[in-house]
Structure formats: structure tokens, C-alpha cells
N, C-alpha and C positions, 0 to 999 in steps of 0.2 A: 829349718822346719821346726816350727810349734810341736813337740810332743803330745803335749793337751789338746788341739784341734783337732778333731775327727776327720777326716777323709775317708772318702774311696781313691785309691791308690791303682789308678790304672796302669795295666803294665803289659803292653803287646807291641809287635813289631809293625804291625799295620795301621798307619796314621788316617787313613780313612773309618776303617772301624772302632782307633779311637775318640778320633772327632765325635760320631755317630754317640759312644755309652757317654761321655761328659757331654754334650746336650740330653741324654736320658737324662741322665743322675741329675742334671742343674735343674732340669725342670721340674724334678722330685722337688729342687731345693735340697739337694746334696750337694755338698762342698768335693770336688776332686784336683785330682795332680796326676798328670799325664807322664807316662816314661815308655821309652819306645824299646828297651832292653833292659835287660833284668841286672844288668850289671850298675846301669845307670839309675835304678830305682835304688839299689840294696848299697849303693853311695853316699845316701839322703837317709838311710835308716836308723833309726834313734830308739834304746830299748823304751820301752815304754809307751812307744807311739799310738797311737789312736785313731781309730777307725775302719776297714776291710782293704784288703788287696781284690780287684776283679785281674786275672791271670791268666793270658795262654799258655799253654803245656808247652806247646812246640816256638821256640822262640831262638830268634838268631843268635847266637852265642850261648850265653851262661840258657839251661832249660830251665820252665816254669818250676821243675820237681828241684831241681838243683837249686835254686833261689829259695824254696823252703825246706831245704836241708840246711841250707847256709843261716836261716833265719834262727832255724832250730837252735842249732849248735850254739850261734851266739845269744841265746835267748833271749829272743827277740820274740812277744806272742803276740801275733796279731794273724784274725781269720782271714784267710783265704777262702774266694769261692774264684774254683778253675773255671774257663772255658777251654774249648777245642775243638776242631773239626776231627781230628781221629784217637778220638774214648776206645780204650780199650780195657778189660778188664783189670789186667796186672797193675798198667799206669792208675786206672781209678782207684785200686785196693791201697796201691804204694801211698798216692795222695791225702786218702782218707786215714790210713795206720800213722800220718805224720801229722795227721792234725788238721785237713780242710773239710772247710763248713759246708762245699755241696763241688762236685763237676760235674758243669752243664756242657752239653754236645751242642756245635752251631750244625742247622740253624738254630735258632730257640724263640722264645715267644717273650717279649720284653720284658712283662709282667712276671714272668717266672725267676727272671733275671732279675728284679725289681725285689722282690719278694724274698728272694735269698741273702740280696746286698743290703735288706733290711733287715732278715732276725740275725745278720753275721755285725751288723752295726750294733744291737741289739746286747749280744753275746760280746762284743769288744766292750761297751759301756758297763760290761757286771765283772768284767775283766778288771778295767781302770777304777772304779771304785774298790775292789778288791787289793790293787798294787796300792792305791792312797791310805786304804786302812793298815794294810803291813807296813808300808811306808813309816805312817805316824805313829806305831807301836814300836818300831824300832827305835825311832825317834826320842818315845817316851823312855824307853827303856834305856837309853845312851844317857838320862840324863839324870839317871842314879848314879847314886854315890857307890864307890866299891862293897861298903859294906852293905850298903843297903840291896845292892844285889847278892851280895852273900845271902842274907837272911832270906829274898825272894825265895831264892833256889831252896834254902832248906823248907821252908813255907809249902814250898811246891811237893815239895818230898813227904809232904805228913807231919814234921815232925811242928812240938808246941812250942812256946815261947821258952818256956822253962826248959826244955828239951835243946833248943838252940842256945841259950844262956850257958848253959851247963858245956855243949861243945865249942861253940867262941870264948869263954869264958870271959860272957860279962854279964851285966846283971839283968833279973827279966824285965825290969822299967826297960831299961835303955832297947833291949828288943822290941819293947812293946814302940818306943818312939817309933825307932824308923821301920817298924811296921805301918807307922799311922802316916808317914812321912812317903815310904813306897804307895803304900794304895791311893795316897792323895798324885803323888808323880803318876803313876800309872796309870788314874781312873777309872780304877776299880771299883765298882761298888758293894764287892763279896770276895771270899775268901775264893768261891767258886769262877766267877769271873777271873781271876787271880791267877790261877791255875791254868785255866784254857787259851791268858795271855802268855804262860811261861811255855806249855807246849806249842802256840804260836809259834813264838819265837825261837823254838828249838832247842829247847833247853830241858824240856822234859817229854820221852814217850808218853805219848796218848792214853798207849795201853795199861801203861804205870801207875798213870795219875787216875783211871779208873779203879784199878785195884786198890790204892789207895782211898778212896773215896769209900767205896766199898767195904772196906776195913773199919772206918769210923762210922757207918750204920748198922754197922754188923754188932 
């Protein structure tokens, strides 16, 4: 399975009804892959996959809920919209508190079906460009030199060139390089951009690097 290729990702124990949603979804011109247990789908699961799960709750073996418990844990994000003949409130609460895009009760009206399996496509495609930009940030950021992430970090922290020179003890030219050398790796094009890559990354609180901002217009 393609990672990058979108699907709907059918996943019910009844081969009549899923015959029935992949002629919906093809006639959309939605791309799907059929699994008749959830144990049999979450086989094929690859992080980063792309495109919705359509889901019955009640399912012979592993349960719908139980397949995105399992999805969770292995962080795996990819929206779920339930179906089911018997919606109840606890199971819809459990469902929703773990992350699904809608449960629909059958019978249902295709269109609503339709309509779901499109803003949950919708919401996976802001997802997948989101894992590509982290993805390539990290990327970028693997392909500094040690000291050049030295200096990032202290960069991120507030402190000046002359201020970093003085604790690496070297000189401020040479800080100034591989400052010019990080922002060109990184693709930054501001000290401030700079910054919001390293708290990206995890390297600096959010709240930190506000304060510290803060502090130089202060």
C-alpha cells in the first residue's frame, strides 16, 4: 500500500454493503480498498497513510472502536467516519473523544455519507501536507553541522552573536558564518521564522521564545 495515495478505506464485515459504498465512492471518482475485518485492514496500515477509513462499530473480531484505539496508540492519524446500526451515546462519545470525523446510524442517506467521506478527505489532505512540512524541517535540520545547531539553539534563546562567541568561545565572524550558513540550510528567511522552526522542532517552548521576543521590543 502507497502511503501517498488517498483512499477510502472500507472496513465492514458485510460484503454486500461493502460492494454497495465502493460503487458509491467510484462513482464519486473516489479511489477505495475493501477489508471485511478490522484486523485485516490494520495489517495493510502504514503511518502516514492517506485518505478516510468508512467503519462499522460492530465488527466480527477486533471492534470498530478497538481498531482506532490500536490506530491511536500506534500513531497512525487517519479520520474515521463510523457507521452502525446501533449508535449509542457512550460508544458515539468514546468514538468522537478518540478522534472520529462524524457516526453515521444506518439507515443513512448516501449524500450525508458522501458528504462526510469528503470534508474527512478534506481534513486527511491538511493532515499530509502538514506530516511533508515537518517531515522536510526535520530533514533540514539533520543536515546541520553540530555546531551549526549549537548556535541555532542559542539563536533561539535570545542570545547575540557576540553573546554566543563569548560562550563557545570563538570569534563573532565565525558565529556570524554559520549563522549565514544555518538560515541558508534551514530556509529561513528571518531571525523570526528561525525561531518558530526551532520550537517546531522541539527544541524550544513556544511560550519561551514569546517572552523572549518580547524582551527585545521591550
Amino acid at each position: 500500500m502507497n502511503a501517498e495515495t488517498p483512499y477510502v478505506y472500507i472496513v465492514d464485515d458485510d460484503p454486500e454493503l461493502c460492494r454497495a459504498l465502493a460503487w458509491l465512492f467510484r462513482v464519486e471518482g473516489i479511489e477505495t480498498k475493501v477489508y471485511h475485518s478490522a484486523e485485516a485492514f490494520l495489517t495493510h496500515c502504514l503511518s502516514g497513510m492517506a485518505g478516510c477509513v468508512v467503519m462499522d462499530v460492530r465488527l466480527t473480531g477486533m471492534s470498530g472502536l478497538e481498531a482506532q484505539h490500536w490506530l491511536v496508540e500506534h500513531g497512525i492519524e487517519i479520520p474515521i467516519v463510523f457507521i452502525s446500526g446501533h449508535g449509542d451515546v457512550p460508544t458515539t462519545r468514546q468514538a468522537f473523544l478518540s478522534g472520529a470525523v462524524d457516526f453515521i446510524q444506518k439507515p443513512y442517506e448516501p449524500e450525508e455519507l458522501l458528504a462526510q467521506v469528503r470534508n474527512a478527505l478534506a481534513s486527511a489532505q491538511v493532515c499530509q501536507e502538514s506530516r511533508r512540512a515537518r517531515r522536510s524541517l526535520k530533514e533540514r535540520y539533520d543536515s546541520l553541522t553540530a555546531r551549526e545547531k549549537e548556535i541555532m539553539l542559542l539563536v533561539g534563546h535570545g542570545l547575540s552573536s557576540k553573546q554566543i562567541a563569548n560562550s563557545l568561545g570563538i570569534s563573532s565572524r565565525t558565529v556570524e558564518v554559520h549563522r549565514g550558513h544555518l538560515m541558508e540550510k534551514m530556509e529561513a528567511e528571518s531571525l523570526p521564522q528561525l525561531v518558530l522552526m526551532i520550537c517546531d522542532l522541539g527544541l524550544l517552548n513556544p511560550s519561551d521564545a514569546s517572552r523572549l521576543n518580547q524582551g527585545k521590543s521591550a
